[in-house]
C-alpha positions as CSV (number, residue, x, y, z in Angstrom):
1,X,104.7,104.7,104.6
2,X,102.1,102.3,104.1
3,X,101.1,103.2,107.6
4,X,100.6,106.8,106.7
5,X,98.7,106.1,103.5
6,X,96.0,104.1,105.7
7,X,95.8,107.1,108.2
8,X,94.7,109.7,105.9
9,X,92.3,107.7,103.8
10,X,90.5,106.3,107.3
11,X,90.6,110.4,108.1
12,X,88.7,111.4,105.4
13,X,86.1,113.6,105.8
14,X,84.1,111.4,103.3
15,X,84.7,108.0,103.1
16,X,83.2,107.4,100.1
17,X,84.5,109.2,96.5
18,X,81.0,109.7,95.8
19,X,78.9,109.6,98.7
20,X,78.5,112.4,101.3
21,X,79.3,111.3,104.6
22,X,77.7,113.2,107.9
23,X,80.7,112.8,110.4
24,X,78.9,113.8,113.4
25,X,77.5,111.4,115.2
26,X,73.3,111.2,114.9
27,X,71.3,113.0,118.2
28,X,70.7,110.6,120.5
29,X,66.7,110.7,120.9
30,X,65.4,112.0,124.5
31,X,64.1,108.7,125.8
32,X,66.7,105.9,126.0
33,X,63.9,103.7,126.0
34,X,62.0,104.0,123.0
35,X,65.0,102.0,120.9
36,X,63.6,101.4,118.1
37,X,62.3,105.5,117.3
38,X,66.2,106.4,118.4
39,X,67.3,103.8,115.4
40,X,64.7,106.0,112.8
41,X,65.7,109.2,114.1
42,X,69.9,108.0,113.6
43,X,68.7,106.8,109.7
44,X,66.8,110.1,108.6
45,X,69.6,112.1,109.9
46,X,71.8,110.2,107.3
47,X,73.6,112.3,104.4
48,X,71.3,112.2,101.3
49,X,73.6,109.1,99.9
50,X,75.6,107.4,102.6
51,X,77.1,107.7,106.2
52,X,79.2,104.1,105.8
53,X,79.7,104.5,109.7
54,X,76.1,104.7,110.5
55,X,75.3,101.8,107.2
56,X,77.6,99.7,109.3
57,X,76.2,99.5,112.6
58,X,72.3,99.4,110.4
59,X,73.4,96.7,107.8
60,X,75.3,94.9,110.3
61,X,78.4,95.1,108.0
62,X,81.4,93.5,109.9
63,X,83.6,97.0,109.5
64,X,83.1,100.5,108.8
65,X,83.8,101.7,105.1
66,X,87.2,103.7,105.5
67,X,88.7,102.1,108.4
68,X,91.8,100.3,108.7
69,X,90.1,96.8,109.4
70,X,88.4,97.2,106.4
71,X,91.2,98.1,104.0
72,X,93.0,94.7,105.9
73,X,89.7,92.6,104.6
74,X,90.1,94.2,101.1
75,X,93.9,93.2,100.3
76,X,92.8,90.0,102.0
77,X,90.5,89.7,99.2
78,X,93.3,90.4,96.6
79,X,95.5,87.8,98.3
80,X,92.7,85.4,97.7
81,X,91.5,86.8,94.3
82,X,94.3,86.9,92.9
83,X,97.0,84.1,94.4
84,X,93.9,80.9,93.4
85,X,93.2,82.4,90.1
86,X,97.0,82.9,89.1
87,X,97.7,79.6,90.1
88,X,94.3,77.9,88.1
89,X,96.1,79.2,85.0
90,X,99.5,78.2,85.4
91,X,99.6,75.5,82.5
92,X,98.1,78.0,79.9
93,X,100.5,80.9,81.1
94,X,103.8,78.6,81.0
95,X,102.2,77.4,77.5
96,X,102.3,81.2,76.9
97,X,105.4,81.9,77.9
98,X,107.2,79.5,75.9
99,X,105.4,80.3,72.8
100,X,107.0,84.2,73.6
101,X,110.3,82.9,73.8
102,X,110.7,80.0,71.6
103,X,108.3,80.1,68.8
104,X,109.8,78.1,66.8
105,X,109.5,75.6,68.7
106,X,105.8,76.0,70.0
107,X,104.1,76.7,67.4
108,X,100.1,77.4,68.4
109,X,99.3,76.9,71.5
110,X,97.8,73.0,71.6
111,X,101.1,72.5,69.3
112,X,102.4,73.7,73.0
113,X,100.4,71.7,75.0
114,X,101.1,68.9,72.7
115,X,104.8,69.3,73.1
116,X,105.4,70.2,76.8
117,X,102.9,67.5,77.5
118,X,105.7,65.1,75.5
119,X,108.7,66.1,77.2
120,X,107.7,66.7,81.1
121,X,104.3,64.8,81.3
122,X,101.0,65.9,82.4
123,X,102.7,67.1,85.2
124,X,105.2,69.3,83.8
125,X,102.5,71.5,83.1
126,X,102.4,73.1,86.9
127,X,106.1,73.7,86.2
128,X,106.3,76.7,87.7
129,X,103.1,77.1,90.2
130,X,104.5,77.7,93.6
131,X,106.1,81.7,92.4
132,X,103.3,81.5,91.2
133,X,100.6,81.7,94.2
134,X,103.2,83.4,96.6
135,X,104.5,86.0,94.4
136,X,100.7,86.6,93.3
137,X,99.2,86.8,96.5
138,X,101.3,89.5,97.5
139,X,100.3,91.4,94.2
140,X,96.9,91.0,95.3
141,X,97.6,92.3,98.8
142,X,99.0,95.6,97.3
143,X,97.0,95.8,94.2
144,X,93.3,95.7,96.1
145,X,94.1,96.5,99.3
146,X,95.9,99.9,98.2
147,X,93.5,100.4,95.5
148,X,90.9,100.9,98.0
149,X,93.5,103.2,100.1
150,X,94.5,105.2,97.2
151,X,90.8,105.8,95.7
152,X,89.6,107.3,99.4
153,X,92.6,109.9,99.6
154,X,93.0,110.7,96.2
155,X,89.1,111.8,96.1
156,X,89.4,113.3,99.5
157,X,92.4,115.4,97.9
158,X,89.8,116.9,95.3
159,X,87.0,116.6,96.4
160,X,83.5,115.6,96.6
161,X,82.0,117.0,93.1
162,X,85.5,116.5,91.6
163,X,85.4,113.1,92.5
164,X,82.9,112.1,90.7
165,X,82.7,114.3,87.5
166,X,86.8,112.9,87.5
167,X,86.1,109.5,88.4
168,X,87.6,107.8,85.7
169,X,91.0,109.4,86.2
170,X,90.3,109.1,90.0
171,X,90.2,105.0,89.2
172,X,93.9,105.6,87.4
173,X,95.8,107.4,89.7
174,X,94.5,105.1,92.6
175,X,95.0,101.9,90.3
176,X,98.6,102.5,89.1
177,X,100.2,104.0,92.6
178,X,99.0,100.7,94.0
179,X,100.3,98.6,91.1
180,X,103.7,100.5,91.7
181,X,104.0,99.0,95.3
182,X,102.7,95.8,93.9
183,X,104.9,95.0,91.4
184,X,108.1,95.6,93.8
185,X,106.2,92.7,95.4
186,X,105.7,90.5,92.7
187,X,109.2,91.0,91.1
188,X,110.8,88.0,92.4
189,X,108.8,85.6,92.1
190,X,107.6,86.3,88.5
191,X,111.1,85.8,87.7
192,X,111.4,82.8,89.1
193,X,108.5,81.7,87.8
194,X,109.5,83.0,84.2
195,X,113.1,81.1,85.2
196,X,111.6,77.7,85.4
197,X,109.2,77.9,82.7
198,X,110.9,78.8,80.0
199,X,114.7,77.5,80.8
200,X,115.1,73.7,80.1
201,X,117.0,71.8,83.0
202,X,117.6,74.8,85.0
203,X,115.4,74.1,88.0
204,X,111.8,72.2,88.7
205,X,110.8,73.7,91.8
206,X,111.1,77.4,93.4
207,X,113.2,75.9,96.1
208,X,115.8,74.8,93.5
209,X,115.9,77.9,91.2
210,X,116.3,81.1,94.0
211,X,119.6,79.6,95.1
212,X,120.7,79.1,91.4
213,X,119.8,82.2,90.0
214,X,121.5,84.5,93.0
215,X,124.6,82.5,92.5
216,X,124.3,83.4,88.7
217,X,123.6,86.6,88.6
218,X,123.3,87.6,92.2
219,X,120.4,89.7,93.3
220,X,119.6,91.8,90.7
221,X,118.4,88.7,88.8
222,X,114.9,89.2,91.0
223,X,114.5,92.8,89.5
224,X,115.7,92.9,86.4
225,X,112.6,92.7,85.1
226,X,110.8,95.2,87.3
227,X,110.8,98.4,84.6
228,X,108.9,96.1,82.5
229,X,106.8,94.6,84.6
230,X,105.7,97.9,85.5
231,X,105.3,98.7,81.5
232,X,103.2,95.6,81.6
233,X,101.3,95.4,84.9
234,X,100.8,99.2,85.5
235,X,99.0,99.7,81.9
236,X,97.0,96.3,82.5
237,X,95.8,97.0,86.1
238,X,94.7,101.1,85.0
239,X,92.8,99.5,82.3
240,X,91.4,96.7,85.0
241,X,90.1,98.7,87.7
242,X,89.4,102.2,85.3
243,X,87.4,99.7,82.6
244,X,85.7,97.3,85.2
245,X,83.9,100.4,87.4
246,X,83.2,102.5,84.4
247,X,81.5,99.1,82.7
248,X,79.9,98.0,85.8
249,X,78.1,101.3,86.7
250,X,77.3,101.2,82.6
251,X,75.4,97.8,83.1
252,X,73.5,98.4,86.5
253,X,72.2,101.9,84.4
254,X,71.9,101.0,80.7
255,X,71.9,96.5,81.0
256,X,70.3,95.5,84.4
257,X,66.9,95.7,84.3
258,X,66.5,96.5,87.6
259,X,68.6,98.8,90.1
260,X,71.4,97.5,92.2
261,X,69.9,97.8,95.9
262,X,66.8,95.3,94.3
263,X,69.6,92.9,92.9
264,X,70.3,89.5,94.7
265,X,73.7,89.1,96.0
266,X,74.0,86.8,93.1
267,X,72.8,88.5,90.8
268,X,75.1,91.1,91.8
269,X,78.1,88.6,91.6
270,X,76.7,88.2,87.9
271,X,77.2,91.5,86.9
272,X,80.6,91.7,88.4
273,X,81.8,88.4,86.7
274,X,80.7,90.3,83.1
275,X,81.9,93.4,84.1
276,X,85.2,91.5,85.0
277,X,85.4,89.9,81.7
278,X,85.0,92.8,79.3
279,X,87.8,94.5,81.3
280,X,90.1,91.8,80.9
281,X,89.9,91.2,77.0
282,X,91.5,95.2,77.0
283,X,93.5,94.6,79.4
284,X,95.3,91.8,77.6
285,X,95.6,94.1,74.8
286,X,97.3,97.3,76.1
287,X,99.7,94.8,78.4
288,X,100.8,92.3,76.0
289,X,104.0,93.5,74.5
290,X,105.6,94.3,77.7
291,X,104.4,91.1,78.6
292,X,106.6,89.2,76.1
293,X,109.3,91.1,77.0
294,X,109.5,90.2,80.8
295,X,109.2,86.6,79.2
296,X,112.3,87.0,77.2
297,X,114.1,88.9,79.5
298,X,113.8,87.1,82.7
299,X,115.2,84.0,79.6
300,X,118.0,85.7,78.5
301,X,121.1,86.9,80.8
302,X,122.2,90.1,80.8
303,X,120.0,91.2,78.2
304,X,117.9,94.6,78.5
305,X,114.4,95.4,77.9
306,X,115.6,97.4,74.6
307,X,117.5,94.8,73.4
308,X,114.8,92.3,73.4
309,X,111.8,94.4,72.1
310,X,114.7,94.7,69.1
311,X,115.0,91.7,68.6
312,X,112.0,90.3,68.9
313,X,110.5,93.1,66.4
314,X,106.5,95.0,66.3
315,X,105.6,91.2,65.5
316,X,107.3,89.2,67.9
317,X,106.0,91.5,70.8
318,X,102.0,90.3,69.7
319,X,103.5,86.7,69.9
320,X,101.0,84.4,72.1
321,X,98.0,87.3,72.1
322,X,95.3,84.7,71.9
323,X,96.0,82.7,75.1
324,X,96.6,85.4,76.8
325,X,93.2,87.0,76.0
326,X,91.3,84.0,76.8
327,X,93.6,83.9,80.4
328,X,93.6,87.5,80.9
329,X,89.9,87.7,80.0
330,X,88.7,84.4,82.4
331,X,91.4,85.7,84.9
332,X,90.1,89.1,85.5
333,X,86.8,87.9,85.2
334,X,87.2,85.6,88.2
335,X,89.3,88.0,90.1
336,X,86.7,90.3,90.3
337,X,83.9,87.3,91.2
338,X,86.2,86.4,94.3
339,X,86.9,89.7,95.5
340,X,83.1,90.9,95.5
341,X,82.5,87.3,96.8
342,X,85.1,87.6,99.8
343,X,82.9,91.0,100.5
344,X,79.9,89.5,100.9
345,X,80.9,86.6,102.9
346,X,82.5,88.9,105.5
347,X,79.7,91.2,105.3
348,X,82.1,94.1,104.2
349,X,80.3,97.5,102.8
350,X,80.2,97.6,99.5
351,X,78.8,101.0,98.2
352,X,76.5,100.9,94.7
353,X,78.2,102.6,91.4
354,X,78.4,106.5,91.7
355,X,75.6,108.9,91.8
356,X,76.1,112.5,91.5
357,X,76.1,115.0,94.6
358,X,73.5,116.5,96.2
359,X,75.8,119.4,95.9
360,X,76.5,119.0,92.1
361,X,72.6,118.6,91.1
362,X,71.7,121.7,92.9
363,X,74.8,123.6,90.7
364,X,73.7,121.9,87.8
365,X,70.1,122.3,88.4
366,X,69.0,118.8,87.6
367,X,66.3,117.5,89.7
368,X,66.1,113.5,91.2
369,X,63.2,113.0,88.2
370,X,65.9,114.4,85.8
């Protein structure tokens, strides 16, 4: 399937949502000699915004926008992105989890802290770090790498124009079909994770718990939690990727006082790590009550996600908002930095925020001054 997917975005006859791409290859000049007036006849026969192909080979970018290899380097960057970051957090998100299960018990989160600390030690704060990174990791394969896939053939599917004037509900659609394959990824491991963190005595390490909890309650206990993960994770990765492009072509047009090609690649980086940031605080937000119920659920046994949003009541779901905007926010934030960082460092194509169609501004009438 995944296969498939890959095929028809690398086949698009742009490989850019907003960027028309010439798929013929450039005339070859008559005299095989004269290289380096060949090379400037190939860049003025470019499509007004971008042949990535032709870019490539110019830039000397390690793959071609669109292909399969560079899809591969983009869900290596979410393997990356998000399996260090994840794991960075992992004492404030098991502090989190137990103040969503057992507030009465930690009651703010340094009274956490404070408390875990007490019990386990210094080290009892990693509880839970190995799900962590692994089941993360391959989040961050799916979520980035079929992000990318899912953007290209969704706006090949429309269209050029539509792709742009749409682009906001283009970043959904992409955004949530690849958190739907993600999530079937992540499943087990979150619970595992979830398992160790919040159940006292039950297991220390990954290695101990799997065996436990199949024996308990067989394999279902690694996807019990998946409908609300996907309440929680679909919801939080829309507003991610929809709230980070929209807010990074914002800056680079109303912030930046400069355009994006005269940028630094730090500078760049910059903007991405702020753009990151102000995603995350909303994404926090529109995520957390489904949040505290995969805490509570992957707790309780044979529980459903009904019966613990019940219980729990409208307040109980907003338990532990604070940390988890101050994780969310630096963990988005930092997601982003690493996966435009991974880009640069493997010289992978990474095309400037969306500018309208030659096509469109001749419709539209609007002129390049305009």
């Amino acid at each position: 399937m995944f296969k498939s997917l890959i095929e028809a975005a690398q086949n698009s006859t742009f490989k850019s949502p907003f960027s028309s791409a010439d798929c013929q290859a450039a005339t070859p000049a008559p005299s095989t000699n004269i290289t380096s007036f060949s090379n400037d006849v190939s860049s003025r026969q470019l499509a007004p915004n971008h042949n990535f192909a032709a870019a490539a080979a110019a830039q000397g970018d390690s793959c071609e926008f669109g292909s399969n290899h560079y899809f591969l380097l983009c869900g290596l960057g979410g393997i990356i992105s998000c399996g260090s970051t994840h794991t960075m957090v992992v004492p404030l998100d098991l502090v989190k989890c137990r103040l969503q299960v057992d507030p009465a018990k930690y009651k703010s989160v340094f009274n956490g802290f404070r408390v875990s600390v007490a019990e386990e030690g210094a080290r009892g704060l990693a509880k839970g770090w190995a799900p962590t990174f692994i089941g993360y990791s391959m989040q961050g394969l799916c979520k980035f790498g079929l992000y990318e896939v899912f953007k290209v053939m969704y706006a090949n599917a429309i269209g050029e124009e539509n792709a742009f004037l749409y682009r906001t509900g283009l970043y959904l659609a992409a955004s949530a079909s690849a958190e739907f394959f993600a999530d079937i990824a992540l499943a087990p491991m979150e619970a595992a994770k979830v398992k160790i963190q919040t159940t006292p005595g039950f297991a220390k390490t990954l290695r101990e718990a799997l065996p436990k909890m199949t024996a308990q309650e067989g394999v279902g206990a690694f996807y019990k939690g998946l409908v609300p993960l996907w309440m929680r994770q679909i919801p939080y990765t829309m507003m991610k990727f929809a709230c980070f492009e929209r807010t990074l072509e914002l800056l680079y047009k109303y912030v930046v006082p400069k355009p994006r090609a005269d940028c630094t690649k730090g500078e760049q980086l910059v903007v991405t790590f702020a753009a990151g940031y102000i995603a995350g605080v909303f994404c926090a937000i529109v995520s957390h009550p489904a949040d505290t119920v995969v805490s509570k659920l992957n707790q309780a046994k044979g529980a459903s996600a009904m019966d613990v949003a019940k219980k729990l009541g409208w307040a109980g779901l907003w338990g532990g908002l604070v940390p988890r905007i101050v994780m969310i926010g630096t963990l988005t934030a930092a997601q982003w930095f690493i996966y435009d960082a991974v880009k640069v460092m493997l010289r992978m194509p990474r095309p400037p925020p969306p500018d309208m169609p030659e096509s469109l501004k001749k419709k539209l009438g609007i002129t390049d001054g305009q």
